[in-house]
N, C-alpha and C positions, 0 to 999 in steps of 0.2 A: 876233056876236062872243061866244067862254066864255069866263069867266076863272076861273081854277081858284086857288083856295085853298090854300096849303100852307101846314099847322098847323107849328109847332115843339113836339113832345111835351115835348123834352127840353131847354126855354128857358131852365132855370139849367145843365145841361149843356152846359161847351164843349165845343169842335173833338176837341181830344186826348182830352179819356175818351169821347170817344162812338167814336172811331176804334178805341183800342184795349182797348174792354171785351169784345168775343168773345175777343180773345189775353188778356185778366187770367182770364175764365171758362174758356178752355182750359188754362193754366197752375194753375188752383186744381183740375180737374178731372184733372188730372196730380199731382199734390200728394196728392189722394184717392186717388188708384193707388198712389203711392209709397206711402201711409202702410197701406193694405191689404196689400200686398205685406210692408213692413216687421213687422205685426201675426203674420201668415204666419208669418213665418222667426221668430220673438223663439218664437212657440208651439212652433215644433217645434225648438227652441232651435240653430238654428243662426246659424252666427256670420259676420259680415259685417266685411272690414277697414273700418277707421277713417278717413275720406277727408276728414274736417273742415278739415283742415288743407292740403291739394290744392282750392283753390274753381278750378272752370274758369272760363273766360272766359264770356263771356254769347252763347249758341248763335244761327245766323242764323235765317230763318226755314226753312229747311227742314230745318235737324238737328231743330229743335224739332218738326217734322212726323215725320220719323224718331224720333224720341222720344216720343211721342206713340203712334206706330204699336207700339214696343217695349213700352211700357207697356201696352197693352192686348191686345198676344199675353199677355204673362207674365201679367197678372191674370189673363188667363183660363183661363189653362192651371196657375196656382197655385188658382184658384176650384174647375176640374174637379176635379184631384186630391184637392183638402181635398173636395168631395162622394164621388168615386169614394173615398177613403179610408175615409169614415163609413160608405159604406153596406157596405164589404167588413169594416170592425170589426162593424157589427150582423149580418151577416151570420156571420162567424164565432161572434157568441155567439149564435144564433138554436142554429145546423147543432150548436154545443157544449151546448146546452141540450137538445135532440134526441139527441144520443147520450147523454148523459147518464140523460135518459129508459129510453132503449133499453135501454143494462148495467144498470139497478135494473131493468127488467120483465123483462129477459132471466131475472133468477136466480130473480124472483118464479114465473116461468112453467114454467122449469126442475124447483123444488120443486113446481110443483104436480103434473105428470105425473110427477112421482118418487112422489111420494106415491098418483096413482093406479094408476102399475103398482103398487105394494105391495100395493092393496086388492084387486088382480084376482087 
């Protein structure tokens, strides 16, 4: 005959927080989203109505799954942009720094065969 052991990790944790501590971790990790997303929009200063005052009711579980899934399209598609953004700003001052080059040596090079058809 086995007899198998099972430890209690969590023997000052009751019932209820050990139930629903993956939904307080998904609910804070939704919270991180909102506040990135919020970070977002305040940088490129746009403006968001005022819904303080509108508190919805407290969502079941599967709007919160649907919320959850909303939340992490948009960060990632507000993460893309803010990269694809930057790197088309350095990109334009690279391509701008480049012609810039170009019209100072254009005229440099210009005088210079001006000056040697003169000598010929």
């Amino acid at each position: 005959m086995t007899f198998w052991v099972l430890l209690q990790l969590n023997a000052d944790v009751n019932v209820f927080q050990r139930k629903y501590t993956s939904e307080i971790r998904r609910c804070e990790e939704m919270a991180r989203k909102v506040a990135v997303i919020r970070r977002e929009l305040t940088k490129d200063e746009v403006t968001t109505p005022d819904l303080s005052d509108n508190i919805p009711r407290t969502p079941n579980s599967r709007e919160i799954i649907d919320l959850e899934a909303a939340l992490e399209k948009t960060e990632n598609e507000i993460m893309e942009l803010s990269e694809n953004s930057h790197a088309l700003l350095q990109n334009f001052m690279e391509l701008t720094e480049l012609k810039n080059v170009l019209e100072n040596t254009q005229g440099f090079f210009s005088d210079k065969s001006a000056a040697q058809n003169l000598e010929a």
